[in-house]
Every structure is written in structure tokens, then in C-alpha cells.
C-alpha distance (Angstrom), angle and dihedral (degrees) to the residues before:
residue distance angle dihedral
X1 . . .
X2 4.17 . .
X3 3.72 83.6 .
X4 3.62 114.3 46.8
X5 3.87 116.1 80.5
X6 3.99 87.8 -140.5
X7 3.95 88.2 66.6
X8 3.85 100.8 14.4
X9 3.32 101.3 97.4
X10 3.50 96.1 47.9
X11 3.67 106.3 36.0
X12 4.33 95.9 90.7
X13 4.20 89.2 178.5
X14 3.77 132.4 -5.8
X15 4.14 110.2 -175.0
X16 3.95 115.9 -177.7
X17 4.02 113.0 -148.7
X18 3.72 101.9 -120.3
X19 4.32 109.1 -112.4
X20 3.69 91.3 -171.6
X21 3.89 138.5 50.1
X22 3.94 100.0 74.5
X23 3.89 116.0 115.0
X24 3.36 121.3 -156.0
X25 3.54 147.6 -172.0
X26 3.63 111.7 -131.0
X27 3.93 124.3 -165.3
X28 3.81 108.7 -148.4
X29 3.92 106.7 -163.9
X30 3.99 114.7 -157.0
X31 4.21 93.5 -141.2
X32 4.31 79.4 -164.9
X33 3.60 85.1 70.8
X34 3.25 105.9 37.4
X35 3.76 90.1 61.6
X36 3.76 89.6 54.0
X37 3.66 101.7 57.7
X38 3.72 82.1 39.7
X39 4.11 98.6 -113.2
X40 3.63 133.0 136.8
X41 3.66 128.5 -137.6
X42 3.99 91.1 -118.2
X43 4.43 80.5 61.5
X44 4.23 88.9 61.1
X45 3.47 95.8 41.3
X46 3.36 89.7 51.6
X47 3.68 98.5 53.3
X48 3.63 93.8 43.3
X49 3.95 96.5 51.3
X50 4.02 82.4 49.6
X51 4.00 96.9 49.1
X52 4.08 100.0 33.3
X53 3.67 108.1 28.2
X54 3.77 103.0 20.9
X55 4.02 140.3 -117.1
X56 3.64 119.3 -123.8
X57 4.30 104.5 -121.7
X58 3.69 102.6 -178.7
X59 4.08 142.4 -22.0
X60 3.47 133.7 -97.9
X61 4.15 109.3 -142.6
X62 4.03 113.3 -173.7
X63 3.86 101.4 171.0
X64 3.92 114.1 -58.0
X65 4.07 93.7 -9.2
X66 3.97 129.5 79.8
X67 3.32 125.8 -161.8
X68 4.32 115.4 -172.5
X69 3.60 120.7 -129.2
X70 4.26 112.5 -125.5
X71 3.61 118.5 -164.5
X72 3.85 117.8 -165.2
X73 3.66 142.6 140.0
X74 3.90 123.3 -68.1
X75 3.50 117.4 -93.2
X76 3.73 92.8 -115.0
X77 4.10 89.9 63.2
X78 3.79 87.3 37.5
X79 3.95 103.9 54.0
X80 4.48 93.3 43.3
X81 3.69 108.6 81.2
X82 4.12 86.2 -158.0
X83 3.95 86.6 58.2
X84 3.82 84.6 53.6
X85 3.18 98.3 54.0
X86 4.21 87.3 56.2
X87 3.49 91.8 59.7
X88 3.97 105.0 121.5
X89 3.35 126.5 -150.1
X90 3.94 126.3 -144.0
X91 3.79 112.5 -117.3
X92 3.98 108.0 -124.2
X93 3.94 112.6 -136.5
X94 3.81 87.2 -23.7
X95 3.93 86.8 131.4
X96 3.96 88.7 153.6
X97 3.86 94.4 63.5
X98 3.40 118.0 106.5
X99 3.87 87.9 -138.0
X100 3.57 129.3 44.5
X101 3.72 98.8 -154.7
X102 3.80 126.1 37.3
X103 3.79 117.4 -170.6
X104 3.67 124.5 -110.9
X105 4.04 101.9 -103.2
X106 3.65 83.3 63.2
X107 3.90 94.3 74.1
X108 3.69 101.8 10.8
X109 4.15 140.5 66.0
X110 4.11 109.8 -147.1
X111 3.63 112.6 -161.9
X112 3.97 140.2 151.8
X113 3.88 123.3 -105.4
X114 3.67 130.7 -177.9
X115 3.80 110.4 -141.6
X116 3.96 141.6 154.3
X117 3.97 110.6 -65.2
X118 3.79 95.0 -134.9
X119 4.18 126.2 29.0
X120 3.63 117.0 -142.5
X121 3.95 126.3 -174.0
X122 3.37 143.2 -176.7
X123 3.34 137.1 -179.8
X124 3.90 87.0 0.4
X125 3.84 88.0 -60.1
X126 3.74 128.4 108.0
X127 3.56 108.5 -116.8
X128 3.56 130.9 -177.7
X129 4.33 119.6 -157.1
X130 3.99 134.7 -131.5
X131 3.85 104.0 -158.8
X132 4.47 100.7 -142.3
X133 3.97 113.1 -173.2
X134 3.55 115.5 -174.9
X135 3.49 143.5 -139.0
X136 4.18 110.6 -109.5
X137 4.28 90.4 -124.9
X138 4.23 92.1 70.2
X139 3.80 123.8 57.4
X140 4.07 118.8 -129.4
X141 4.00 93.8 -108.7
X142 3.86 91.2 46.5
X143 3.45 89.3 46.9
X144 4.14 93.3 50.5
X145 3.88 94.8 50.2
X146 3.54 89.8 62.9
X147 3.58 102.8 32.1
X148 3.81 78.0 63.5
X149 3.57 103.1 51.5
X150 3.89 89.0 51.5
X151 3.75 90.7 43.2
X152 4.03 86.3 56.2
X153 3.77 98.3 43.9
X154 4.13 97.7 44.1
X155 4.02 107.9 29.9
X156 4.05 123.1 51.5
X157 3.69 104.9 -151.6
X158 3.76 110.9 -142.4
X159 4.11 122.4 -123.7
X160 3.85 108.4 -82.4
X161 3.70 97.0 32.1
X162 3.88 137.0 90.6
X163 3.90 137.9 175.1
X164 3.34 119.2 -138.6
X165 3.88 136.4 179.1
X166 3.46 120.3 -109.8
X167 3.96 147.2 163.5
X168 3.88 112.3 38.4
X169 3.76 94.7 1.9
X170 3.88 89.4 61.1
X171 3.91 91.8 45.5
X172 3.63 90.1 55.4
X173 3.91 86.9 48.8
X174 3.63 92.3 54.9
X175 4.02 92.4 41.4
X176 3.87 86.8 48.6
X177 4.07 100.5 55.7
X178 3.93 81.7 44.6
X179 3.74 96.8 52.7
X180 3.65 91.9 41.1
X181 3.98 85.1 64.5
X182 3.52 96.8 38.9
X183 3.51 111.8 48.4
X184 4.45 88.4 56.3
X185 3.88 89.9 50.1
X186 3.65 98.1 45.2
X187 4.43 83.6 48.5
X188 3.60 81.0 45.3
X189 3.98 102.8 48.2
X190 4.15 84.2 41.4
X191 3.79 95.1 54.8
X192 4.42 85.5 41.2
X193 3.71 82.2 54.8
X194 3.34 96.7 54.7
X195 3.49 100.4 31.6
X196 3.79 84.7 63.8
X197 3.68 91.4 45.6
X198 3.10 100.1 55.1
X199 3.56 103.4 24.6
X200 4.09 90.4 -142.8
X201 3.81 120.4 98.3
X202 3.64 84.9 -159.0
X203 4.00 96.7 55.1
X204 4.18 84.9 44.4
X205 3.66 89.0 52.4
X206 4.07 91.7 44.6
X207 4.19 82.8 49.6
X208 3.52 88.1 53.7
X209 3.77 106.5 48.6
X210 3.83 83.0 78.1
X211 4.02 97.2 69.1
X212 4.04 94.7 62.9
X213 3.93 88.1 47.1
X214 3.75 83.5 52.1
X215 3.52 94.2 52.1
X216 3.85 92.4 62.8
X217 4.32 93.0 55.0
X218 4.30 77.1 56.4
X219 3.70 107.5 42.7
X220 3.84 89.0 49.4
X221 3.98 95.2 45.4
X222 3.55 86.2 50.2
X223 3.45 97.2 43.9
X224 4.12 90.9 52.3
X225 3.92 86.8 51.4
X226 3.51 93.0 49.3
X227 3.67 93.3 -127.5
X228 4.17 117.0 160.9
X229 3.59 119.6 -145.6
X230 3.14 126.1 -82.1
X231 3.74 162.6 137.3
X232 4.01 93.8 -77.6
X233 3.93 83.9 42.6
X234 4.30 96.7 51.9
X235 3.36 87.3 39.6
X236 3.70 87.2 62.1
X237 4.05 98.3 40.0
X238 3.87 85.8 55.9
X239 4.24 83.0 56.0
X240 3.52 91.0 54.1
X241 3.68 98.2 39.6
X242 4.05 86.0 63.5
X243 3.63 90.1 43.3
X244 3.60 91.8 53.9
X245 3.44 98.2 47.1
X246 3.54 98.4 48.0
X247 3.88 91.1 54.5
X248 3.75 91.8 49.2
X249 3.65 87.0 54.0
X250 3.97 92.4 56.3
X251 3.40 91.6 46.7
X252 3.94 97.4 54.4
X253 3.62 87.4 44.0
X254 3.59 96.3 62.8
X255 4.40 94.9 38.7
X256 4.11 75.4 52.4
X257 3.47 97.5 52.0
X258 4.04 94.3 43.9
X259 3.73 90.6 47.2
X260 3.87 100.3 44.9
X261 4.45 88.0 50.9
X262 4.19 80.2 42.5
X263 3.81 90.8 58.4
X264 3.61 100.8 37.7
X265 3.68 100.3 49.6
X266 4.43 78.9 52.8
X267 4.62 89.2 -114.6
X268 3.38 86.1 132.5
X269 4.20 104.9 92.6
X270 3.78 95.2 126.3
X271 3.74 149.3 4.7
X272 3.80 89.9 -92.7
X273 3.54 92.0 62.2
X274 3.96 89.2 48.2
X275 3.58 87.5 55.3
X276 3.69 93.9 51.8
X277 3.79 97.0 52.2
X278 3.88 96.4 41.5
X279 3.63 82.2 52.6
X280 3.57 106.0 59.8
X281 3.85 90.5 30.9
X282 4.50 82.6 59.9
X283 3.57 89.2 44.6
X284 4.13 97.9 59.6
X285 3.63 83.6 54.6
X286 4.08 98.4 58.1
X287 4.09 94.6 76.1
X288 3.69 98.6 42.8
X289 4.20 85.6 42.9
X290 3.95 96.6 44.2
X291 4.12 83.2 49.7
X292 3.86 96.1 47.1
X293 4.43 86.7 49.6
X294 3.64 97.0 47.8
X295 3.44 95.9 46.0
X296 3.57 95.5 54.3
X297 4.02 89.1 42.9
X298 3.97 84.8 51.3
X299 3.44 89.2 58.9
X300 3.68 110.3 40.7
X301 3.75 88.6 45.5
X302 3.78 91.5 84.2
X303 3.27 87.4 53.1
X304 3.75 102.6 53.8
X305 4.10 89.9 47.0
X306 3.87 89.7 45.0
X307 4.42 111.0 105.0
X308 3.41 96.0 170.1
X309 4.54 129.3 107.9
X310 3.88 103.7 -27.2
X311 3.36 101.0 -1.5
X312 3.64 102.8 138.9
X313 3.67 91.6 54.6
X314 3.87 90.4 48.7
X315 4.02 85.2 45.0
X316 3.68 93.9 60.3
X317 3.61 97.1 51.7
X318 3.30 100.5 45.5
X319 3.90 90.8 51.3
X320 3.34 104.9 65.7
X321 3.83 89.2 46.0
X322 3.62 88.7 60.3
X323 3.66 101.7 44.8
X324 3.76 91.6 42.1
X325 4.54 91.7 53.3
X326 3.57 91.7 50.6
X327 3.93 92.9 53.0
X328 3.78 95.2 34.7
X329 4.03 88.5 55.1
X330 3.58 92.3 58.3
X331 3.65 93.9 39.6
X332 3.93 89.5 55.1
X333 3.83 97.7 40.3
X334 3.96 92.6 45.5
X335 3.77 118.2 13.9
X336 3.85 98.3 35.6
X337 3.89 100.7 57.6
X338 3.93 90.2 43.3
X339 4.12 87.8 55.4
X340 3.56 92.3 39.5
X341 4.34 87.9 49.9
X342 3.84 84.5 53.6
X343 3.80 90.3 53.6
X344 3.58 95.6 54.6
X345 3.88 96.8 32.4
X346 3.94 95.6 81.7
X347 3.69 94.7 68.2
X348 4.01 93.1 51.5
X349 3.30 125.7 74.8
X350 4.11 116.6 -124.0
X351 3.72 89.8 -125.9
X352 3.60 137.9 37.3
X353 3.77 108.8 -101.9
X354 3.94 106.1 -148.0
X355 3.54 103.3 -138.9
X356 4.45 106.0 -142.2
X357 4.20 118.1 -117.5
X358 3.82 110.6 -86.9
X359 3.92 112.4 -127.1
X360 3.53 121.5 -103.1
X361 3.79 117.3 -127.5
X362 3.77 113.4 -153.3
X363 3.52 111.0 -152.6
X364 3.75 117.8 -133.0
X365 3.69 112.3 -125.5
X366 3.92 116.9 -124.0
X367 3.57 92.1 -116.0
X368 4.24 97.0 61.3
């Protein structure tokens, strides 16, 4: 990875745990002769743990504290293989025997292996790990995809084995196939909301035009900080798709509410006069709007200047909430009342029709 100019530049350190460089001392039991002198394999591991590694006899107590008691073989006896091999081992009911001890080599095979110095497993596999850090201009799942193309045109991985990609690359996996459910049901439960708000698919629809408009004030904020997408930063963009909504909603209340008193009191004759009442019913929105955006820019600016514990998570939520306001306030101040004019516009006719003088009928009195 430190070597090929596909992940070069990216790759800052790439340590390999080392598999080999352990020696050991294996004991090789022969089971065949075991069963002759009448032994079980239980009876040499016994002895063994006893001599080599120790066997707590009895406990020290001084007052509160208690320290155990191991008995084991000197270290002379333990450290010389040959001495090892002398170890005898008592015969078990094996009255018959002319001995009552035979000695280790007569039942076990002592030899020297080299081996890993530490065993890791997972998933009931033996696994072995390659430590990657990165640089900070690549994200991890970039990063992966061409870690693995260079890992398939440069190493030939034997039968039985596998690499896999683990730590943050698998968190971002899992967050991924979580988001990718999450995000559509919280659209979903937003338009339901709405929907039964409003009680017009059409309105909810209208409502929700705003959130995509919103999304372009965030992917351009983020894209000046340099910020990469992730969990912190969807987490955030779900934020400001609620936000966005819910001042969409306001704002199509009030246009409602000026054009429903418009069409009742009969001031709708043309699409001038439509214009005129969506107008002033947009503009008693703009203070309480303006207030509603600062105030959440007031208080996410701390945030965004704040480099202390966990700030870049708290950075990349708050970032696409910011982006997102500022474009959702000019999409609900400017584009929504011109889509929500076009809505009501087809019913209207562009120019006042004048409507001619009915005649008057006099009626004739009985007398005449």
C-alpha cells in the first residue's frame, strides 16, 4: 500500500502484526502409548502443568491479604529439554507394572516450533491484522476500493485464506445499510405528517419541495469545509430536513390563509390580484423567518468555532444544518410563494372579465 502510486499518497503508515518469530516447545503425545501403559492424556497434562507452569498447594493469609502457594520444578530442570524428557510420570491403578513411574520420553515427542507470539481469532478463525492509517484528504471507503484493486493485482492470496476490511471501514458499513433505511422513512414519516396535517397530498408535496433546495445550502457548506460524508454529517442533513420542512409548512400556512380570506371576500378577479395577496401574505412571514434562521445560526456558531473533545463530530452536524437554513430561507421566502402562485393561478383568469349590468324588470302593479 506504501508502494503503489494508486494508494501511495494516501497510505500515511501501514504496520503488519508479525505471525512468525515465537518458539515454542511443543509436547507431542503418542495416544498408542499411552493406552499401553494404561494413561490418559488428561494424566500428562497434568504432570506437565504441575512441573513447568506450576500448581498452587496451599495459601499464605497475613491479615486481610492472601498470597497462594505454587509448587513447580526448579528452573534448572525446567529450562533443559533433556531434563524434560526425565520427568516421570506415576502410573494410575497400573498395580501390575513393574514400575510405578515411567519417564516422559516414554509417551511423549519434545521438539521446537517456531510460531506466531500472540493468537488472535475472530469469528472462530485465526486472523492475523495490517494496521492502515490514512492521510485526512481520502475518505475510508474511497480508500478501500482501491486498496482492493491493488491488493488483487500485486498479492496472490493462497487457498484457505481471505483479507477482509475491518475497524472503521466496517463501522461505516454498518452505519451505511442503516442510513440507507433511515433517511427514506424519516422522508416518509415527514411527508405522513404532513399529509395528515394538511390533509392534501398536493400541499405535503408543495411542503416538501423545500428539503432538496435545502440540501444544496449543505452540500456546498460542506464541500467549502472539506468535510466527507458521514454519520455525524447524515445525522445532521436529517436535522435540517425537519427544519426545512417545518418552515415550509409556516410559510404555506400563511399564503393559505391570505388566499382563502382573498377568495371569500370575492378579491380574486385576476392573477394580478393573486399576486397581490400572496404577496403581502409572504411578506408577514420574513420577520418571524429571518428570527427563526439567525437564531439557529447564533447557536450553532459556537459550535462550528469550538476545537475542543468531539468537536469534529459536533462540527459535521452542525454544518449541514447551517448550510441547509440559509438555502431553505431563500427557498421559502422566494421559490415557494412563486410555486404556490402557479398552483392557484389555473383557476383565475389573467384578466379581469367585466361582467355587463343585468336589466332591471319593473314589475307592473295589479292595479295598471
Amino acid at each position: 500500500l506504501q508502494q503503489d502510486p494508486r494508494t501511495a499518497p494516501h497510505t500515511r503508515s501501514a504496520f503488519a502484526e508479525r505471525l512468525t518469530g515465537g518458539s515454542f516447545l511443543d509436547f507431542d503425545i503418542r495416544r498408542d502409548d499411552l493406552v499401553r501403559y494404561g494413561l490418559r492424556v488428561d494424566h500428562v497434562n497434568h504432570t506437565l502443568m504441575a512441573a513447568v507452569g506450576g500448581m498452587a498447594a496451599t495459601e499464605v493469609i497475613e491479615g486481610r491479604e492472601r498470597h497462594p502457594v505454587v509448587v513447580r520444578l526448579a528452573r534448572d530442570f525446567r529450562d533443559d529439554p533433556s531434563a524434560l524428557e526425565r520427568l516421570t510420570i506415576p502410573l494410575h491403578g497400573m498395580g501390575m507394572m513393574p514400575v510405578d513411574h515411567i519417564p516422559l520420553s516414554q509417551v511423549a515427542d519434545l521438539r521446537f516450533r517456531n510460531g506466531p507470539p500472540m493468537l488472535r481469532n475472530e469469528g472462530g478463525q485465526l486472523v492475523g491484522y495490517v494496521f492502515v492509517d490514512l492521510h485526512e484528504g481520502i475518505g475510508i471507503a474511497d480508500y478501500v476500493e482501491t486498496a482492493r484493486q491493488v491488493l488483487a493485482d500485486r498479492v496472490q492470496i493462497p487457498p484457505g485464506y481471505r483479507a477482509e476490511w475491518a475497524g472503521q471501514y466496517q463501522n461505516f458499513q454498518r452505519a451505511r445499510d442503516r442510513l440507507q433505511t433511515l433517511v427514506p422513512l424519516t422522508l416518509f414519516i415527514v411527508f405522513f405528517m404532513l399529509y395528515a396535517h394538511r390533509g392534501s397530498a398536493l400541499e405535503a408535496l408543495l411542503v416538501m419541495l423545500t428539503v432538496p433546495f435545502a440540501l444544496i445550502g449543505a452540500v456546498w457548506l460542506l464541500y467549502l469545509l472539506d468535510y466527507k460524508l458521514s454519520v455525524a454529517v447524515w445525522v445532521g442533513m436529517i436535522a435540517m430536513a425537519g427544519l426545512a420542512a417545518e418552515m415550509g409548512l409556516l410559510m404555506l400556512f400563511y399564503l393559505d390563509a391570505a388566499w382563502r380570506r382573498a377568495r371569500d371576500a370575492g378579491e380574486l378577479r385576476c392573477r394580478a390580484d393573486l399576486l397581490r395577496v400572496l404577496t403581502t401574505g409572504a411578506a408577514e412571514r420574513i420577520r418571524p423567518m429571518l428570527m427563526t434562521t439567525l437564531t439557529l445560526l447564533i447557536s450553532l456558531v459556537p459550535v462550528m468555532l469550538n476545537d475542543g473533545v468531539g468537536a469534529d463530530v459536533m462540527k459535521r452536524i452542525a454544518a449541514p444544518m447551517v448550510g441547509g437554513t440559509l438555502s431553505a430561507l431563500l427557498v421559502v421566502l422566494l421559490v415557494l410563494p412563486a410555486v404556490f402562485a402557479l398552483w392557484k393561478a389555473y383557476r383565475i383568469p389573467q384578466v379581469a372579465v367585466e361582467r355587463p349590468p343585468q336589466p332591471v324588470l319593473a314589475a307592473e302593479s295589479a292595479e295598471s
